[in-house]
DSSP file (Angstrom, degrees, kcal/mol; ACC not computed):
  #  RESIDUE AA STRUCTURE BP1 BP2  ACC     N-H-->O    O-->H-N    N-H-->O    O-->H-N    TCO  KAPPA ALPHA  PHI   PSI    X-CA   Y-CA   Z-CA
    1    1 A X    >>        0   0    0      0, 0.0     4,-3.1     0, 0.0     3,-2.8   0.000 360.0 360.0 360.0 -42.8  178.1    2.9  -58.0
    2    2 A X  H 3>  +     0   0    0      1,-0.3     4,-1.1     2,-0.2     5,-0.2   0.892 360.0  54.9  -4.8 -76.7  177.6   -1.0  -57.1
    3    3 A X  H 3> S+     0   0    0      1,-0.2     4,-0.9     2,-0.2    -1,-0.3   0.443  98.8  49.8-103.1  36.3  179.6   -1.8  -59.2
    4    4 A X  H <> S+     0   0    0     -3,-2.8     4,-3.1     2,-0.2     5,-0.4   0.663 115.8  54.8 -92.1 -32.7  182.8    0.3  -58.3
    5    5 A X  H >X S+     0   0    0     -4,-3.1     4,-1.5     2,-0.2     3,-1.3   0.781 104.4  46.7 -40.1 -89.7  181.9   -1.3  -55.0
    6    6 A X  H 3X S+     0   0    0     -4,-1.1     4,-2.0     1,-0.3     5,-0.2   0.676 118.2  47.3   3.0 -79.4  181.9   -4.8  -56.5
    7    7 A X  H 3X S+     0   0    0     -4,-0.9     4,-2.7     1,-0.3    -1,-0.3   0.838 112.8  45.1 -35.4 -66.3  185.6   -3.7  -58.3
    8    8 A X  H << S+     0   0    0     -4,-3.1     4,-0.4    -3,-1.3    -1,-0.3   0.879 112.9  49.1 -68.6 -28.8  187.3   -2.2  -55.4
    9    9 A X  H >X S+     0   0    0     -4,-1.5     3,-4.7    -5,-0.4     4,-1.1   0.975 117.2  46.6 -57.4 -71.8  186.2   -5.2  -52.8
   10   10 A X  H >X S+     0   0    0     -4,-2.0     3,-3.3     1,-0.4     4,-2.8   0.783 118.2  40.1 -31.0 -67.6  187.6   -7.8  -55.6
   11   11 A X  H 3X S+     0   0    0     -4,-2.7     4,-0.9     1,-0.3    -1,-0.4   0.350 109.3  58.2 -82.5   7.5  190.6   -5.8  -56.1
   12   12 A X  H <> S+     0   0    0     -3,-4.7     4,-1.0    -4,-0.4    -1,-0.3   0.395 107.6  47.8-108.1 -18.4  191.0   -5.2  -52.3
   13   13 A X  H <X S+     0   0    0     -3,-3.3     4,-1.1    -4,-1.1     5,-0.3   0.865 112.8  50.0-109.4 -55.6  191.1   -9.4  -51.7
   14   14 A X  H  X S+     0   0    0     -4,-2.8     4,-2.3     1,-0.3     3,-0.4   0.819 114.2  46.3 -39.7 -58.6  193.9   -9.5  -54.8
   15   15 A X  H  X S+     0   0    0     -4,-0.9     4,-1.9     1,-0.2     5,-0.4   0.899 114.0  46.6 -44.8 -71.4  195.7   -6.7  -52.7
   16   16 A X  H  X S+     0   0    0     -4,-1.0     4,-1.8     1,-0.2    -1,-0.2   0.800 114.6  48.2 -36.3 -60.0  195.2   -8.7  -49.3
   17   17 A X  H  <>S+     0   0    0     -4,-1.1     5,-4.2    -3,-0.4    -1,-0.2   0.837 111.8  49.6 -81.1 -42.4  196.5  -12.0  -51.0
   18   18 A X  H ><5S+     0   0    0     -4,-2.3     3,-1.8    -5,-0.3    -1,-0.2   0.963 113.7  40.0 -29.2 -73.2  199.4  -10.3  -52.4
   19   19 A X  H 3<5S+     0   0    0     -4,-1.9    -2,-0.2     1,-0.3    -1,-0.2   0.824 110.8  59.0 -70.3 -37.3  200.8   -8.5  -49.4
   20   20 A X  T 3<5S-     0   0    0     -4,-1.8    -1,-0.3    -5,-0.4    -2,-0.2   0.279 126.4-106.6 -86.5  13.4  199.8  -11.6  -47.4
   21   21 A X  T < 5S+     0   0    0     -3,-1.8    -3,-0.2     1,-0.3    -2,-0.2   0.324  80.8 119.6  70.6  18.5  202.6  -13.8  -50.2
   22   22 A X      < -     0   0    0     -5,-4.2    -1,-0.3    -6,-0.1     2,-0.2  -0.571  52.9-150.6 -90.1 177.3  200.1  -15.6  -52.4
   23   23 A X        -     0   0    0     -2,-0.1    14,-0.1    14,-0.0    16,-0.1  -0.712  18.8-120.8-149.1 101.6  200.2  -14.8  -55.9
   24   24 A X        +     0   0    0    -10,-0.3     2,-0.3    14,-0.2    14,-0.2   0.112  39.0 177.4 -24.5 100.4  197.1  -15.0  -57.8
   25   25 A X  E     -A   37   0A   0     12,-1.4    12,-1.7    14,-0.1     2,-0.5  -0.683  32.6-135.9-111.8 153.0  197.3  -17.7  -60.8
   26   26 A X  E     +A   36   0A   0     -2,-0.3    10,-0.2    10,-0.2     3,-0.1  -0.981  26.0 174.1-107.6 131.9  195.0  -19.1  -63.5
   27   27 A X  E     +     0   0A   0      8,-2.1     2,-0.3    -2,-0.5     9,-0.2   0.406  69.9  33.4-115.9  -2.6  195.8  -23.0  -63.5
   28   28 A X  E     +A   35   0A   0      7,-0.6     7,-1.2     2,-0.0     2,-0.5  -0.854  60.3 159.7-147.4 119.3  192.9  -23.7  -66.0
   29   29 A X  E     +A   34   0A   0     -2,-0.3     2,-0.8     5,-0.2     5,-0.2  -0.790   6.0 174.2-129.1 105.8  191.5  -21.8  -68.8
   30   30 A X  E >   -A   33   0A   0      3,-2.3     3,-0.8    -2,-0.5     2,-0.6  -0.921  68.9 -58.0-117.7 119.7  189.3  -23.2  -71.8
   31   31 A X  T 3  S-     0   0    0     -2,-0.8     3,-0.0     1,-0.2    -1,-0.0  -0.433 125.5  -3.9  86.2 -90.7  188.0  -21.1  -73.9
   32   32 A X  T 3  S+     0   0    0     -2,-0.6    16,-1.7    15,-0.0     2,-0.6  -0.003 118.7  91.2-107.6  29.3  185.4  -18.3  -71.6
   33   33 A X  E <   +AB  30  47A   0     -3,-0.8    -3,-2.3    14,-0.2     2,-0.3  -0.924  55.8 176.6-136.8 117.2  186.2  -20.4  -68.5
   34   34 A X  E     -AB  29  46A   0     12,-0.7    12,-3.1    -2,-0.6     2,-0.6  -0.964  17.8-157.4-120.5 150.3  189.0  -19.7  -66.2
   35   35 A X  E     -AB  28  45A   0     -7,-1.2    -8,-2.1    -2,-0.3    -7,-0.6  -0.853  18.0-175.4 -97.8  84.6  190.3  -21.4  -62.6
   36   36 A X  E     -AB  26  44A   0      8,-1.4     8,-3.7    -2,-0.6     2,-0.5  -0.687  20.0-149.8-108.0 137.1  192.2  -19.2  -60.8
   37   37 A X  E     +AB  25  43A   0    -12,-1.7   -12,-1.4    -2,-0.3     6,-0.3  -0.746  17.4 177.3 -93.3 148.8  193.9  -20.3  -57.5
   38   38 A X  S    S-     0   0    0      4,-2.5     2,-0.3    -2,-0.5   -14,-0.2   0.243  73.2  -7.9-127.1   7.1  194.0  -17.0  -55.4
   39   39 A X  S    S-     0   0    0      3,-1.0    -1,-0.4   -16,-0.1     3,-0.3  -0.845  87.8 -88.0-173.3 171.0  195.6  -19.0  -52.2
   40   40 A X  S    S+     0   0    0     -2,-0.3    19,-0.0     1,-0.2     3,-0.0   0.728 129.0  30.2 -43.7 -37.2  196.2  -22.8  -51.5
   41   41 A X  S    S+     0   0    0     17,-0.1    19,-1.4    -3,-0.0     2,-0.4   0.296 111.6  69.8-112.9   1.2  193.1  -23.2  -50.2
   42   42 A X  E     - C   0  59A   0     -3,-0.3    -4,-2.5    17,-0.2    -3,-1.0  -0.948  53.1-178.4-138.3 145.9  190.9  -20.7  -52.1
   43   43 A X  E     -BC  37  58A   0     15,-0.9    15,-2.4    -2,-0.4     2,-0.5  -0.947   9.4-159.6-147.9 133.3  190.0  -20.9  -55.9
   44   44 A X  E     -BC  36  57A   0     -8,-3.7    -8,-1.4    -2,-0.3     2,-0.5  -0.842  11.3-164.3-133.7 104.8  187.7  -18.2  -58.4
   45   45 A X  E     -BC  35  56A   0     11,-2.9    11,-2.4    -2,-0.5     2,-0.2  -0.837   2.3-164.8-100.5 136.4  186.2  -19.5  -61.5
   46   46 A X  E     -BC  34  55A   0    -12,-3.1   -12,-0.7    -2,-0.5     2,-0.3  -0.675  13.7-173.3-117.7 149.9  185.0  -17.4  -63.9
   47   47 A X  E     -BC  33  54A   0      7,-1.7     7,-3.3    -2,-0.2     2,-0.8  -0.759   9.6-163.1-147.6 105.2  182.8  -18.0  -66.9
   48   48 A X  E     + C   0  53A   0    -16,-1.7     5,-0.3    -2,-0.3     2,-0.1  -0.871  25.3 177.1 -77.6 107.4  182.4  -15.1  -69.3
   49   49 A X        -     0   0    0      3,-2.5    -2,-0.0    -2,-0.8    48,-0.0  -0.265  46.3 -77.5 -84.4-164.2  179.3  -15.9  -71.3
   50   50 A X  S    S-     0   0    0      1,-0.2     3,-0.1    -2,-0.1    -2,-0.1   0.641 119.6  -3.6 -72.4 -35.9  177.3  -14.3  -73.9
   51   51 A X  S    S+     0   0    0      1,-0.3    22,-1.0    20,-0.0     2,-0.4   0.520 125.5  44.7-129.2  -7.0  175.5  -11.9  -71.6
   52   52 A X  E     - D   0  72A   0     20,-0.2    -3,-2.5    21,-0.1     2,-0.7  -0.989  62.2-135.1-148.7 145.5  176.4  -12.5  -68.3
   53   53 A X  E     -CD  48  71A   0     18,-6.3    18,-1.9    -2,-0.4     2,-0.4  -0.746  25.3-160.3 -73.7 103.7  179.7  -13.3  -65.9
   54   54 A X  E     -CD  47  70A   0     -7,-3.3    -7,-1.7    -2,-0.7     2,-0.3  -0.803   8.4-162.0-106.8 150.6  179.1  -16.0  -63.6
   55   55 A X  E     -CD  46  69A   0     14,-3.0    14,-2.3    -2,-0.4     2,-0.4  -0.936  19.2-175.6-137.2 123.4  181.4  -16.3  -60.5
   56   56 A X  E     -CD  45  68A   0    -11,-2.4   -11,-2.9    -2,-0.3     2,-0.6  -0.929   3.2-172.9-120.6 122.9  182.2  -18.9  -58.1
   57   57 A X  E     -CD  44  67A   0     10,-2.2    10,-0.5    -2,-0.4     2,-0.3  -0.794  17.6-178.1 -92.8 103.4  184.7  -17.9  -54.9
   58   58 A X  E     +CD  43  66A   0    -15,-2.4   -15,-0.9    -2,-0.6     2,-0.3  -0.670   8.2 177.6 -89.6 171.0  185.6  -21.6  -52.9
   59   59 A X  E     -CD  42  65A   0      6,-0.5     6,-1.5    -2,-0.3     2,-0.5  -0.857  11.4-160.4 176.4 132.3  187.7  -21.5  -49.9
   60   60 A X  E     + D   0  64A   0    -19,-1.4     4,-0.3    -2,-0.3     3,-0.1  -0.983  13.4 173.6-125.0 145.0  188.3  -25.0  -48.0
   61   61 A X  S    S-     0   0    0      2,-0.8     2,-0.2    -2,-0.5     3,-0.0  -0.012  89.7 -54.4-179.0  71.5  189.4  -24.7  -44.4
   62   62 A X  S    S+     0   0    0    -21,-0.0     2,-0.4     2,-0.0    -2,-0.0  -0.994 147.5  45.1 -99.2   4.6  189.3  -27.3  -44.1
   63   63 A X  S    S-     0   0    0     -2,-0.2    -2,-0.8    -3,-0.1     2,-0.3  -0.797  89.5-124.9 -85.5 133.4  185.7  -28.1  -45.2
   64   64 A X  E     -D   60   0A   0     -2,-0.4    -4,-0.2    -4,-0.3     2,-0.2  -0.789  29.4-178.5 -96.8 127.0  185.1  -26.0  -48.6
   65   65 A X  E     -D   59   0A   0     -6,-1.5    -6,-0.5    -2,-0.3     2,-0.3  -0.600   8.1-154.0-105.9 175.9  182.4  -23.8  -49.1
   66   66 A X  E     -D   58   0A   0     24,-1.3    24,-0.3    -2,-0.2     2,-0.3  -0.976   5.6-158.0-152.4 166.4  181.4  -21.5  -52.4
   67   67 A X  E     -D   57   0A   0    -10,-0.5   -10,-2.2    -2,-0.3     2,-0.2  -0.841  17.2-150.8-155.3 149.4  179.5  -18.2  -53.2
   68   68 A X  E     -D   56   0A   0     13,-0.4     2,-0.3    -2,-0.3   -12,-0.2  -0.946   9.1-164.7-142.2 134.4  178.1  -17.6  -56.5
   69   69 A X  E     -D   55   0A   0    -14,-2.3   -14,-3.0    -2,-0.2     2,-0.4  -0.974   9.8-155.5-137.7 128.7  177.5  -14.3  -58.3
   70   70 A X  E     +DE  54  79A   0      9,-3.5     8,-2.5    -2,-0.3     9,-0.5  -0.745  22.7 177.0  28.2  69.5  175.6  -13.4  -61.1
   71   71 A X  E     -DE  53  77A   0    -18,-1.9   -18,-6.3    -2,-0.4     6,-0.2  -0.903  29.5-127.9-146.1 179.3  176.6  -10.2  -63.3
   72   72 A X  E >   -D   52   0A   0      4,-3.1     3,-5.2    -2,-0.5   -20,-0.2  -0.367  47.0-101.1 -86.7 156.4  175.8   -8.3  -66.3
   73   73 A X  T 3  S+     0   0    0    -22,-1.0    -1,-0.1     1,-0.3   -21,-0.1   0.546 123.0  64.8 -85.1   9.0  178.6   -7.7  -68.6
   74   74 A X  T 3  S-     0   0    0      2,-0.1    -1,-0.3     0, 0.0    -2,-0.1   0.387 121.3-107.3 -24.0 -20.4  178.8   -3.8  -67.0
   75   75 A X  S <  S+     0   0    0     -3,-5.2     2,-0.3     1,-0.2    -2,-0.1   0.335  74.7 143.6 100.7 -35.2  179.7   -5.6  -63.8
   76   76 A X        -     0   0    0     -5,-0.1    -4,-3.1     1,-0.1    -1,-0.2  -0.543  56.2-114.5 -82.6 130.4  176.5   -5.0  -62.1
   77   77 A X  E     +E   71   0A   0     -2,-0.3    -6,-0.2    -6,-0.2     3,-0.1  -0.449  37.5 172.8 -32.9 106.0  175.2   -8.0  -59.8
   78   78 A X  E     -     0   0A   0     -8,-2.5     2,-0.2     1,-0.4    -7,-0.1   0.589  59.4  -7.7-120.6  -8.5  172.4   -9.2  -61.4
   79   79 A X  E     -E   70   0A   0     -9,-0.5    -9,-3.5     2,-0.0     2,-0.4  -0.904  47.8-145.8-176.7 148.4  171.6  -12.3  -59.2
   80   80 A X        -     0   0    0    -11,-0.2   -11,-0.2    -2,-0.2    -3,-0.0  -0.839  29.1-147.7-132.8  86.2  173.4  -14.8  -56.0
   81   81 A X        -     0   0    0     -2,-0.4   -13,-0.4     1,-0.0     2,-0.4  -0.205   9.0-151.7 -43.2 136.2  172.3  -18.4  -56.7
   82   82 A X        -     0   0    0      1,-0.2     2,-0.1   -15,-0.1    19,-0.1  -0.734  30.3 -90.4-109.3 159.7  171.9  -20.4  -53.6
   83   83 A X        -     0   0    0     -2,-0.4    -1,-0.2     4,-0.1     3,-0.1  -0.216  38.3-118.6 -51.3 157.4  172.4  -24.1  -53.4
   84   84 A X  S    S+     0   0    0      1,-0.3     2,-0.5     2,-0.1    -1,-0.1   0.843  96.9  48.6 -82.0 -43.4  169.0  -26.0  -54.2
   85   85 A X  S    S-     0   0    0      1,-0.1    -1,-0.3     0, 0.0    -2,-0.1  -0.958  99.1 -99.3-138.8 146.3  169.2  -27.5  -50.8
   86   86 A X        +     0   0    0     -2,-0.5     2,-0.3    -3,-0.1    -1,-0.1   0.227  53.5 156.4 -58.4 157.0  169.7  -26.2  -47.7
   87   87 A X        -     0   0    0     -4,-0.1     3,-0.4     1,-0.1    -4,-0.1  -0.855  47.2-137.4 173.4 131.6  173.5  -26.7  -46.5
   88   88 A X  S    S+     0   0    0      1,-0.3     2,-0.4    -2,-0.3    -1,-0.1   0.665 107.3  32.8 -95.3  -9.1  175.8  -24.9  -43.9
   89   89 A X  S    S-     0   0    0     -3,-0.1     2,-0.6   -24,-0.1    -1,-0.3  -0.648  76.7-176.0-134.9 117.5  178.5  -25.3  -46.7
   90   90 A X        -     0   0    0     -2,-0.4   -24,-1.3    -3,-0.4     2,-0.4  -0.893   8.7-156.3-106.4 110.0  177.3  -25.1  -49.9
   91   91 A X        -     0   0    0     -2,-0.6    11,-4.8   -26,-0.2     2,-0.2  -0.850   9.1-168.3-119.3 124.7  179.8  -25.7  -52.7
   92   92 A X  B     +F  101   0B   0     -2,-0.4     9,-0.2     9,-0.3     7,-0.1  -0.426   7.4 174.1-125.3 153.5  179.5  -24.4  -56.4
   93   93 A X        -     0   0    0      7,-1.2     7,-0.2    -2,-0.2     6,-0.1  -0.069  26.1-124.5 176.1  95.5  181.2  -25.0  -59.5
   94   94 A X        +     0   0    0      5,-0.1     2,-0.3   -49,-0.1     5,-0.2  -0.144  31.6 162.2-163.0 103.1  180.9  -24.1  -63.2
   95   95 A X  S    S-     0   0    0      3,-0.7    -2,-0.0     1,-0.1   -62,-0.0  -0.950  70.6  -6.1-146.1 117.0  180.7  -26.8  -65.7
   96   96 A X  S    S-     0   0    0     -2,-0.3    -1,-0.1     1,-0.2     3,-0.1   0.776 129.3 -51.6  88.9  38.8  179.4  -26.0  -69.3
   97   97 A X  S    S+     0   0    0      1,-0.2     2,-0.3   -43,-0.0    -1,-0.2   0.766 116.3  95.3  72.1  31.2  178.3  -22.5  -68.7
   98   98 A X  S    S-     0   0    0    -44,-0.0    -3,-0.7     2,-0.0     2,-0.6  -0.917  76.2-117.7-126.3 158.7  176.1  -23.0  -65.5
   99   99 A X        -     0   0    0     -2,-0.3     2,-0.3    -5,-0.2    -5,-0.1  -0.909  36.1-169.8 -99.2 126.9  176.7  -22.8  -62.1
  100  100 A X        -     0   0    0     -2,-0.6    -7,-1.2    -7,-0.2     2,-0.3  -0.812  13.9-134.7-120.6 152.7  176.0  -26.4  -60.8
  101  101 A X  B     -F   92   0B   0     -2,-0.3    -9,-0.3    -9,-0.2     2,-0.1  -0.715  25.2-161.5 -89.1 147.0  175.8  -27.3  -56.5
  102  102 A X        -     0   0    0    -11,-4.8     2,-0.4    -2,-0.3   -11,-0.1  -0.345  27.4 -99.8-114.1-160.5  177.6  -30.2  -55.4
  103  103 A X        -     0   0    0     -2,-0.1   -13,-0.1     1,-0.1     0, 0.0  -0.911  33.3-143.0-110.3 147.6  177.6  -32.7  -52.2
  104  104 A X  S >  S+     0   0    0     -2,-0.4     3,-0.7     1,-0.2   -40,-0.2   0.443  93.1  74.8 -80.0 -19.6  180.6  -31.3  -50.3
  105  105 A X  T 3  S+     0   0    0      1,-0.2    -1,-0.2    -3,-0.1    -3,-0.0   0.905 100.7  31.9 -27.2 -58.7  181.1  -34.9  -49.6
  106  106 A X  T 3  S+     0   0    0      2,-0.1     2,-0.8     1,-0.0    -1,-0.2   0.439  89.1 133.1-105.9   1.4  182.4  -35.9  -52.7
  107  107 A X    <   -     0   0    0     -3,-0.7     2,-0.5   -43,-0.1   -43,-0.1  -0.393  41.0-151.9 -83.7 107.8  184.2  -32.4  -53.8
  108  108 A X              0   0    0     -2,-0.8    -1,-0.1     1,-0.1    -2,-0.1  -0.604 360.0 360.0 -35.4  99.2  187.8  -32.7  -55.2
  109  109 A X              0   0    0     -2,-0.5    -1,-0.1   -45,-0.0    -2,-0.1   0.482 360.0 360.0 -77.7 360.0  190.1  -29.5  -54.5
């Protein structure tokens, strides 16, 4: 049940971004790792791996934050990674099949 939740929220922000005139693109894909811009300011990278999905949602406005999800290849949410250290925006990003935290200082969009 989770994860039709999980399915319809996702597909409920596509819907949103749509109707609202963005149109959801992938601008980087190698191999199980895709970058999809889902607005100007807001970006979802995906990393399929061998047993698990990881997903990281950014949004800059104009300081960029991330949320990071964890799931089983069912779909189901199996864990939501925090930054290592404490941070009122904490910014994620997926390099080599991990989810790594960054300084929001230094972060490129």
């Amino acid at each position: 049940m989770r994860t039709l939740i999980l399915a319809i929220e996702f597909f409920a922000l596509l819907t949103d971004l749509i109707q609202l005139g963005e149109s959801p693109h992938v601008v980087y894909k190698d191999g199980s790792y895709e970058r999809i811009a889902l607005t100007d300011s807001t970006q979802m990278e995906v990393y399929n791996g061998a047993d698990t999905i990881l997903v990281v949602l950014t949004a800059c406005a104009p300081q960029c934050s991330s949320c990071a999800r964890v799931y089983n290849k069912e779909g189901q949410l199996i864990a939501i990674p925090q930054s290592p250290t404490p941070s009122i925006f904490p910014l994620a990003t997926i390099e080599n099949g991990r989810i790594v935290w960054k300084d929001n200082d230094n972060w490129e969009y």
